[in-house]
N, C-alpha and C positions, 0 to 999 in steps of 0.2 A: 191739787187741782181736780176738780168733779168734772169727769165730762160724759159721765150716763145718759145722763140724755142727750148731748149731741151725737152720742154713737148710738142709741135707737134710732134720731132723727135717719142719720144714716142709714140705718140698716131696712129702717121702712122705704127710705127712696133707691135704696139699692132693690128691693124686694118692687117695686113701680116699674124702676127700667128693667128687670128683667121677662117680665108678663107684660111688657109692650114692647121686647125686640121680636122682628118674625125675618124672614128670610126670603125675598122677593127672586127669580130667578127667566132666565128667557133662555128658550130652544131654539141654536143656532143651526138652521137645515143646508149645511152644506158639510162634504162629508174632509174633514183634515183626520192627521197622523195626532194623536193625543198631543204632542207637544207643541205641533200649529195649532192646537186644538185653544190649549191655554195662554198661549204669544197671542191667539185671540182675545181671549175675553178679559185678557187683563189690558190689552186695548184698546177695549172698550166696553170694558164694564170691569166688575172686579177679579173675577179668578173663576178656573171652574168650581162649580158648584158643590156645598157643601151642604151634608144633612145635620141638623141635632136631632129631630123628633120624626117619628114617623107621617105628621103631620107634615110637615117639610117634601118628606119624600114621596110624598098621597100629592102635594100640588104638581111635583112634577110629574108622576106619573101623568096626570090628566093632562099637563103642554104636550107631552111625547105622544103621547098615542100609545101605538106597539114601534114604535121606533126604538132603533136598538143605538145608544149615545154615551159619550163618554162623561163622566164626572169627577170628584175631585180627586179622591181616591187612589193610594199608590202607597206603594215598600219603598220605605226607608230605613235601614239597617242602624243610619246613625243617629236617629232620632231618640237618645237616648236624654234622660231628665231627671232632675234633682228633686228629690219628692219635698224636702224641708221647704224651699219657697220655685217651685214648678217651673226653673231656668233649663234648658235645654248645655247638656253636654258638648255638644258641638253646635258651633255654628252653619248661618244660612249655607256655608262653601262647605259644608262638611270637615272642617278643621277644627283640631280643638282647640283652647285658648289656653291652654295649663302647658306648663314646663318639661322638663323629663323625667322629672322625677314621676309623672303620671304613666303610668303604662299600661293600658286598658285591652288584656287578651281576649277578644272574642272569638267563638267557634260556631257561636247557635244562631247563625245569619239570617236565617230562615223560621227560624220558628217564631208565632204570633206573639209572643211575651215573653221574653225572659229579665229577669232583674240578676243587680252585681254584687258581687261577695269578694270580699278582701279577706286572703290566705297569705297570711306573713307579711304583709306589704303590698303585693302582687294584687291586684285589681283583676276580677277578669267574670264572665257570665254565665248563668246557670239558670234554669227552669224555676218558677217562681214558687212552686208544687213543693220543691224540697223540703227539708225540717232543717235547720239550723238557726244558731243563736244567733244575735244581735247587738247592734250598738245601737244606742239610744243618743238622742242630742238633747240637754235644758238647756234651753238659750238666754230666760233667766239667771242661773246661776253660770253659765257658758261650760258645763260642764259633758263629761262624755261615759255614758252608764252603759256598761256589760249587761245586758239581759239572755243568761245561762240557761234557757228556757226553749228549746228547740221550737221554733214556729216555720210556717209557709212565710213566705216575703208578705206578702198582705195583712197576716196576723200581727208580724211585727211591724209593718209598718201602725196597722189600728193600735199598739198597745202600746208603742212609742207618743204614739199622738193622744193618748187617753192621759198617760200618766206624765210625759215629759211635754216635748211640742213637736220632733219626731226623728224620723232614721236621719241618720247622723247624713250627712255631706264629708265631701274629701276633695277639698276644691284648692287647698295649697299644703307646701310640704309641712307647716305645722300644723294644719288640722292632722294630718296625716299620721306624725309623729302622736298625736291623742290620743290618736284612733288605736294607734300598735300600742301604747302604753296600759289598754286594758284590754287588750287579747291578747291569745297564743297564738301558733301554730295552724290551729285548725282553721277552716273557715266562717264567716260570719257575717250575715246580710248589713249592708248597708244600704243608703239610701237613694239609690240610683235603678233605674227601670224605663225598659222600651218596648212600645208597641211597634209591632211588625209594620202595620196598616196604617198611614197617616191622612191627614187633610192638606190644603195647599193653605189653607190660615190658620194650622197648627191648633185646630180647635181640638178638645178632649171629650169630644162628642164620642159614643161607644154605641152609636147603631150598626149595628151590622145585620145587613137583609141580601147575606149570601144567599145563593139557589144551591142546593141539593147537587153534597159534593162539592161544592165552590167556597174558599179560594185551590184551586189545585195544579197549577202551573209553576210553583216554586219562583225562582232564579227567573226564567224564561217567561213569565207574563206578570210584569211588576206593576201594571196598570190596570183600571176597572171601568168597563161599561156598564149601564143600567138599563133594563126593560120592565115589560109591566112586571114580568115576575120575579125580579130581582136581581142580584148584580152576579157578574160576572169576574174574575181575573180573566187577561190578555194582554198578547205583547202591544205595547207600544206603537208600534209600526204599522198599524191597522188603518184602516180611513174609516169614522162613523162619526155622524153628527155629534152633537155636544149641547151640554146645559150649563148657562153661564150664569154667576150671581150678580147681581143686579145689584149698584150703590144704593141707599137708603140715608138720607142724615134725620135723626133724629135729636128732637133739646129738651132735656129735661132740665129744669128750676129748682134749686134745692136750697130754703133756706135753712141758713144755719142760725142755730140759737144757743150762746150759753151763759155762764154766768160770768159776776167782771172779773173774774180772775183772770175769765180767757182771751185773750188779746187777740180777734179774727185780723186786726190789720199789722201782725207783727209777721217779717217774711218767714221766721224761724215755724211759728204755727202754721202757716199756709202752706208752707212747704210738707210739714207733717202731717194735715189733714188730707191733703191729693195721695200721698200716699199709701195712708191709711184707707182712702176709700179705695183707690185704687183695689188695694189689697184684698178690702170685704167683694169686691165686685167678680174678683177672678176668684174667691172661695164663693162664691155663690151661680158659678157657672158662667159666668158671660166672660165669653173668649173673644170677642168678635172686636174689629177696629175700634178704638172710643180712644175721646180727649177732653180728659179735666184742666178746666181751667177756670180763674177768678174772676167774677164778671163785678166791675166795679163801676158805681153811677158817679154821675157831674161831682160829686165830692171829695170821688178819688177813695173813699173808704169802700172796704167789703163787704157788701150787707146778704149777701147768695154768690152760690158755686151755680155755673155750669156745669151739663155732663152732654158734651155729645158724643153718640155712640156712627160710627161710621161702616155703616153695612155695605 
């Protein structure tokens, strides 16, 4: 089954909706506690505000003034993620979903990055900066490769995903057992990593337009204000206005074309196309709300996908 060009087709309308999502936001001028701040705006509007680009952050600047406002911005220790397909380690309650056999030792609460290395069995966090080997995942073949090759977490994540498809996961106790059956003793990067500094829509957006010195309150100021000159950490418990994101729907039309082998109105394809774009959609940076689905005329057959993205 040829479907090269349904997967350009794709990847060009995937490449449309992403240079026409933007980020619409409103300065709410009354002064709440960060967390009335967000009971706010996710009451009436979406959440507080999130940046991707500087440009994002250049509009608010210009609502605020020199107003000093809270934004989305905050520590979450347990925001930790599976690099193979970018599922988060715990859930929204901060719980994990794995069994006992999981046991995830953490010590480096505080620092901006750290990614997880499995020594014997034992799961537990280390600074990304390190040099140790690696497990690699081919999903292809579902196998699991030693890479003997001391890297930083990053290197081996890149040389996993160059050569195989990438750091392995440990997401039940026989992946687990896979994992130990090609290493030793020592430890060994797998594929799990957390940023200190989150968004409230878990976007993997990486601006950071700290001020000089900042973020520097640890523990004790897990939350961020913004002004003209840039952001701040601070406790929680402050009273300063706030910047809220604003819903946006957006529709993009996307017809599909392929040849007869491919059956658009079989559920098994339909099914594997939404997830498929899906999938090109969040490796092409769009984190933001969206819902695929099949838009089907008077005939009942499929002739175009929806994509709405909900900002």
């Amino acid at each position: 089954m040829d479907q090269t060009g349904l997967v350009i087709l794709l990847l060009l309308a995937i490449s449309t909706l992403s240079s026409s999502l933007s980020r619409r936001y409103h300065h709410v001028q009354m002064k709440l506690t960060r967390s009335a701040a967000q009971s706010y705006c996710r009451a009436h509007f979406v959440d507080l505000a999130t940046f991707e680009t500087e440009e994002d952050w250049e509009a608010v600047r210009t609502l605020a003034e020199r107003t000093t406002f809270w934004i989305g911005l905050y520590q979450d220790r347990t925001a930790w993620k599976w690099s193979l397909d970018n599922t988060y380690v715990y859930g929204e309650d901060g719980n994990i979903a794995y069994g006992d056999w999981f046991v995830f030792q953490m010590s480096l609460y505080w620092s901006s990055q750290v990614c997880g290395k499995v020594t014997g069995g034992s799961l537990s966090d280390l600074p990304c900066e390190h040099l140790l080997n690696s497990v690699c995942y081919d999903e292809p073949n579902n196998k699991y490769i030693p890479v003997m090759v001391p890297m930083t977490w990053s290197s081996a994540q890149s040389y996993c995903r160059e050569k195989y498809t990438d750091l392995t996961s440990m997401r039940d106790q026989q992946e687990k057992e896979e994992i130990l059956k090609v290493t030793d003793e020592s430890s060994w990067w797998i594929g799990v990593y957390r940023k200190l500094w989150n968004w409230p829509d878990r976007s993997v957006s990486s601006l950071a337009l700290w001020n000089n010195g900042e973020p520097n309150g640890g523990a004790s100021e897990p939350c961020v204000v913004g002004h003209v000159g840039g952001w701040n950490d601070i406790s929680c418990g402050n009273a300063f206005e706030f910047m809220c994101m604003v819903s946006e729907i957006k529709l993009l039309k996307i017809e599909l074309k392929s040849d007869a082998s491919l059956d658009l109105n079989d559920p098994a394809v339909q099914e594997d196309l939404l997830n498929h774009m899906e999938k090109h959609m969040r490796g092409h940076g769009i984190h933001q709300k969206f819902t695929l689905r099949w838009r089907k005329p008077p005939s009942r057959k499929v002739d175009e996908k929806e994509v709405e993205p909900l900002l």
